[in-house]
N, C-alpha and C positions, 0 to 999 in steps of 0.2 A: 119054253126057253128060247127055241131057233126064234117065234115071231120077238121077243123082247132084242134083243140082239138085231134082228135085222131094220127094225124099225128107225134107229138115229142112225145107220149107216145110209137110210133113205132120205133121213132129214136132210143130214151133212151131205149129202150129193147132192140133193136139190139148191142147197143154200148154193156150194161151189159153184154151180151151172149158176145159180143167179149172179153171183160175184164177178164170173168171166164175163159172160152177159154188158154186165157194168161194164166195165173196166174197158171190153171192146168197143163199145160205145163212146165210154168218155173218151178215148184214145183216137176216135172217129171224127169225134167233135171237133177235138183239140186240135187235130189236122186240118182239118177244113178251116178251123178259124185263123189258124195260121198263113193258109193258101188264100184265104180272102178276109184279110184282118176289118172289123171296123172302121170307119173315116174316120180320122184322128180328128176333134172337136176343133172347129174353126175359131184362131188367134181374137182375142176379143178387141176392133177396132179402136185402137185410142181416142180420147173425148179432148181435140186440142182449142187448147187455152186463148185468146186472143185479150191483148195485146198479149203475146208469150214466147217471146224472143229474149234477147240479153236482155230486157228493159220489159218489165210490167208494170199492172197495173198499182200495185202498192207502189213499188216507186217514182211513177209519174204524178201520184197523186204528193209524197213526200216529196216531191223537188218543186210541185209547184205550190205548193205552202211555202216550205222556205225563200223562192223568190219572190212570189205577193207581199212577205215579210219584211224582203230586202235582207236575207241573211245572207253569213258568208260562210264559207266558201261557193255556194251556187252562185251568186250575184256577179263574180268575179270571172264563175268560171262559163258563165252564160254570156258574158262581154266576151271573152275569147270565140265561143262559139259561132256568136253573131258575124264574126271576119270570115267565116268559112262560110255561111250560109249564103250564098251568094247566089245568083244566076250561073246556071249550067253554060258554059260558050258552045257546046259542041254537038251539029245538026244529027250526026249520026255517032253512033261508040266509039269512040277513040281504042285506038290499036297499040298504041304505045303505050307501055308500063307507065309511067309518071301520067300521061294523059288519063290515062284511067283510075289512077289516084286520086285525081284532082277531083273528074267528075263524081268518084261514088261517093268521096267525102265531103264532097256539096250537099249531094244526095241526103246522107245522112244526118247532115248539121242542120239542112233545111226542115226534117223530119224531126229534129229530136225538137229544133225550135218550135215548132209548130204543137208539139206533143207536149211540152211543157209553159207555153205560155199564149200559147192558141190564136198566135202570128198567120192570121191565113194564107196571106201571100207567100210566106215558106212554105206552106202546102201545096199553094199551086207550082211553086219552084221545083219541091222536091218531087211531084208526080209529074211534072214536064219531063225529068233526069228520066225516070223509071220508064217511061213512055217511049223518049228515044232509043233506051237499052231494049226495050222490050220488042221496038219496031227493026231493030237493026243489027243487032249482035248476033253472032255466028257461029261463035263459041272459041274455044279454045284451044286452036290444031297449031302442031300433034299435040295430043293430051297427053306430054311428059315433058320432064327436064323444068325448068324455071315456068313453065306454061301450070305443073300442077302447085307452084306457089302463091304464081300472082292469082290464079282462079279461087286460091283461098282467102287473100288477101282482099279481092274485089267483091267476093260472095260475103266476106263476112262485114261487108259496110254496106251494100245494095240491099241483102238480105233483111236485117234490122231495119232498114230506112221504110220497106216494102212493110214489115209487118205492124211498124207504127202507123202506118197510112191505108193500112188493107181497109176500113169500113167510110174511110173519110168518102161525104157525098158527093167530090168534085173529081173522082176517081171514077170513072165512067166502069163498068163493069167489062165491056171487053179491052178495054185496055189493059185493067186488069189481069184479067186471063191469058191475055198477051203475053204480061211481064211472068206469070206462071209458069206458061209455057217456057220462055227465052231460060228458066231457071232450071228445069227439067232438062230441056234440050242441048242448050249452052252450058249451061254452067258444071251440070252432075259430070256430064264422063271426066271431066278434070280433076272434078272432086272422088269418086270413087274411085280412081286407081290411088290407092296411097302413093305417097312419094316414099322412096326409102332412102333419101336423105337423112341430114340431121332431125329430130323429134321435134321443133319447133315445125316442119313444113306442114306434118303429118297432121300437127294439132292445130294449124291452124285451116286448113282444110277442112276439120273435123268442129271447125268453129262456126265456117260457111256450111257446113252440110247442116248444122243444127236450125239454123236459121230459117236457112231455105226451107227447112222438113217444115217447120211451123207455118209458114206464111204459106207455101203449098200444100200444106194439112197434107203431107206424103208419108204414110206411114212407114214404109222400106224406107226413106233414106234416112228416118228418126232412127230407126234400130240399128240401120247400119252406121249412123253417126255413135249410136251409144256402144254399137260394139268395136268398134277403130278407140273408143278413148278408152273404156275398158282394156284391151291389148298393149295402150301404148303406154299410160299411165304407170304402170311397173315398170314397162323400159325407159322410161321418162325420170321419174322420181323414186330416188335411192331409197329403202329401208336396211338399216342394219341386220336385220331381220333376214334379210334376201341371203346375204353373203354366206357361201364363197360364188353363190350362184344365181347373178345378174341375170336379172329379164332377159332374153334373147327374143330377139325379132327381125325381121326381114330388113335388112339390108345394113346390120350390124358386122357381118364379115365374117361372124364365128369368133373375131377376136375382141371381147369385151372393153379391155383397157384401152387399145385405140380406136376403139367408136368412143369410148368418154373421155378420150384426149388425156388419159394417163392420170388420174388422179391419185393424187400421194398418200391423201386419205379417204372415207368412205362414210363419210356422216349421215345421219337422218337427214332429207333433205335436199341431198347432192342432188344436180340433173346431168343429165347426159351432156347437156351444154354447158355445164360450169366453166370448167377448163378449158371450154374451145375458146372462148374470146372472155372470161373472165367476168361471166353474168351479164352481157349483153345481149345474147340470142335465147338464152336462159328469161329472160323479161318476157319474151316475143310467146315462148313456148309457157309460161307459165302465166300466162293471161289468157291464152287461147284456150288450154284446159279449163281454167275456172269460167271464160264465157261458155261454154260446150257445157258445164257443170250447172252455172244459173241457168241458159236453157233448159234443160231437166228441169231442173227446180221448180220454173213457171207451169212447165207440164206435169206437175207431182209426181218428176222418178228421182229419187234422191240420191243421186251421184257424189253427191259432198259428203253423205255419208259411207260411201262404200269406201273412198280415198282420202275420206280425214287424216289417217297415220300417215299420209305420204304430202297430204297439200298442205295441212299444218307446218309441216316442216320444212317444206320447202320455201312457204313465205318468209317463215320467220329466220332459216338461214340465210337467203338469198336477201334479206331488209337488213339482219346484223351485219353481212358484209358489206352494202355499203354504205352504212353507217361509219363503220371502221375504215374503209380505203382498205378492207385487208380483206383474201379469202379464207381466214382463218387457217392455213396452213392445207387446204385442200388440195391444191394444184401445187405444191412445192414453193422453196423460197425463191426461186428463180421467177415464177410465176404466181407470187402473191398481190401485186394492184388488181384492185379490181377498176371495171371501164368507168369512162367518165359520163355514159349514159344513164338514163334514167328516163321512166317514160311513167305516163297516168295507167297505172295498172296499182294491183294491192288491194281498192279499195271493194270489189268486185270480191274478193276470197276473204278477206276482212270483215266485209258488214254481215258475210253469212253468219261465218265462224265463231263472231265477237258478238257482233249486236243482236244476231239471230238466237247462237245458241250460247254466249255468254261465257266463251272460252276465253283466255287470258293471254293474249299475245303481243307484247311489249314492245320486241324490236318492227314489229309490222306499223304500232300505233306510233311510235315514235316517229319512223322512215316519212308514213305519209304526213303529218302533223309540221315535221320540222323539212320537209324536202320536196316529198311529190306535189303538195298543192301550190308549192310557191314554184317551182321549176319543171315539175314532171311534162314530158313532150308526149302530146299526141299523135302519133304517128300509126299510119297503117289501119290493121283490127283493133289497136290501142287507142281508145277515143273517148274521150273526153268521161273518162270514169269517175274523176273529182263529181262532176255534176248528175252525175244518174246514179250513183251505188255510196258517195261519200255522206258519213252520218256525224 
């Protein structure tokens, strides 16, 4: 009877002793893996797209159909074009804000010519521009205050001119690398300190970072361009949704209502810039997001779909209102006209939204149909969107 009895008192110890056993071990293990973790699996380099800037290849190939065609609105809007494409005047970068407009919007107009109707001489025009940017620009000091606007401003017309012309064969390859360089060196530190200005600055900096990421195949500033539109896009574009608690982001004050200049209402829609000038900086800031957005696009990250519920809405109130002369009661009666500006933007969030994915947006189709192609101004990162994105 004692050996029956003592027998599982020797299993059941042994078992115990093996279980501690265990358990010391695993808990051994677990330490050490802790104190010397695995290398987290290296970021898989992005495969980028050329031509894969604001402007690709489906659509150069769709605008130069339409103008071999003689259709319109290209036909019209490539006679405009042509006045801008001119000869660069200037030996070395110009320093001056308006000088510098002039040149990169040469730049670009030389380059979109060339891209759509295979004008070689505006190739050599427009890699003459990039050549002297490349050989001579300095960058951007201090890189704050109106220096991180116009850097976004000039980034997002150089950048696109550069990535239409990156393989052209009269592009010598260290000139090239040059102008690479001058975009890396010059151009980023302006562009990577956000402004915490108004949301139009932000976004359009993040218009130029996009561009530049492509044609420099830079993957850091690709991620960091997607993640500034990411953060800015909520504090940028209203959702009903949001309320009582607005996006907050750096250099909003803490106080919501006047960084969005008092809005009296809160629609789908609204931007931070409504109310400040009554849809005029609101144009500037919602063109730059949707260039930042087809960027993506060309490199297969779909940003128009993460911010559908916000850019939808924002086209389509920002084209109702000035359709109407009215802010629909957003900004109070006291501050109901809306401005008398109006610039080539729309059709760039339009041909995704509508033509792409067949979404229904009336006051966007109407605005550009009966207003932007007959009057819309080109200005700035605003350029000539009737002829690259209009369908």
């Amino acid at each position: 009877m004692t050996r029956k009895h003592n027998r599982p008192r020797l299993w059941s110890g042994a078992i115990a002793l093996m279980v501690t056993v265990v358990t010391v071990v695993t808990v051994a293990m677990w330490a050490l893996w802790a104190r010397f973790p695995a290398p987290a699996a290296a970021a898989e380099p992005h495969a980028f797209v050329h031509p894969g800037g604001v402007v690709g290849q489906a659509e150069l190939d769709f605008v130069r159909e339409r103008i071999a065609a003689g259709n319109e609105p290209w036909t019209s809007a490539l006679d405009k074009l042509r006045g801008v494409a001119i000869e660069g005047r200037f030996a070395t970068a110009p320093t001056g804000e308006a000088d510098q407009k002039e040149h990169a919007r040469q730049a670009y107009a030389n380059a979109l010519l060339w891209a759509t109707t295979g004008d070689e001489a505006a190739a050599r025009r427009a890699i003459a521009i990039l050549n002297v940017w490349g050989r001579t620009f300095a960058g951007y000091l201090p890189a704050e205050g109106q220096n991180l606007l116009v850097a976004g401003w000039i980034g997002a017309l150089l950048g696109p001119a550069a990535e239409l012309l990156r393989d052209h064969p009269d592009w010598k390859p260290a000139d090239r690398e040059r102008v690479k360089g001058m975009f890396t060196t010059a151009f980023a530190p302006a562009l990577e300190r956000m402004s915490e200005w108004n949301g139009n600055v932000d976004l359009t900096q993040i218009d130029a970072l996009m561009n530049i990421a492509v044609f420099c195949e830079d993957q850091r500033l690709l991620t960091l361009g997607l993640e500034r539109l990411r953060r800015r896009s909520p504090a940028y574009f209203h959702l009903m949704a949001d309320a009582p608690n607005v996006k907050a982001i750096a250099g909003d004050g803490g106080d919501m209502a006047a960084f969005w200049s008092q809005p009296a209402t809160w629609p789908d829609g609204l931007t931070q810039e409504s109310c400040r000038d009554n849809g005029h900086h609101a144009q500037y800031g919602l063109a730059s997001a949707l260039h930042a957005a087809e960027v993506a696009w060309q490199q297969g990250i779909d940003v128009y779909f993460q911010q559908r519920e916000r850019f939808v809405p924002a086209l389509e109130l920002l084209a109702r209102q000035l359709l109407e002369g009215s802010m629909l009661g957003c900004c109070g009666a006291d501050r109901d006209a809306t401005t008398g500006d109006l610039y080539d933007t729309f059709s760039v969030g339009y041909n995704h939204y509508h033509h792409r994915l067949g979404i229904d947006m009336p006051h966007t189709e109407r605005l550009i149909l009966e207003q932007v192609r007959r009057r819309g101004n080109s200005d700035w990162n605003i350029f000539f969107e009737t002829l690259t994105h209009g369908r």
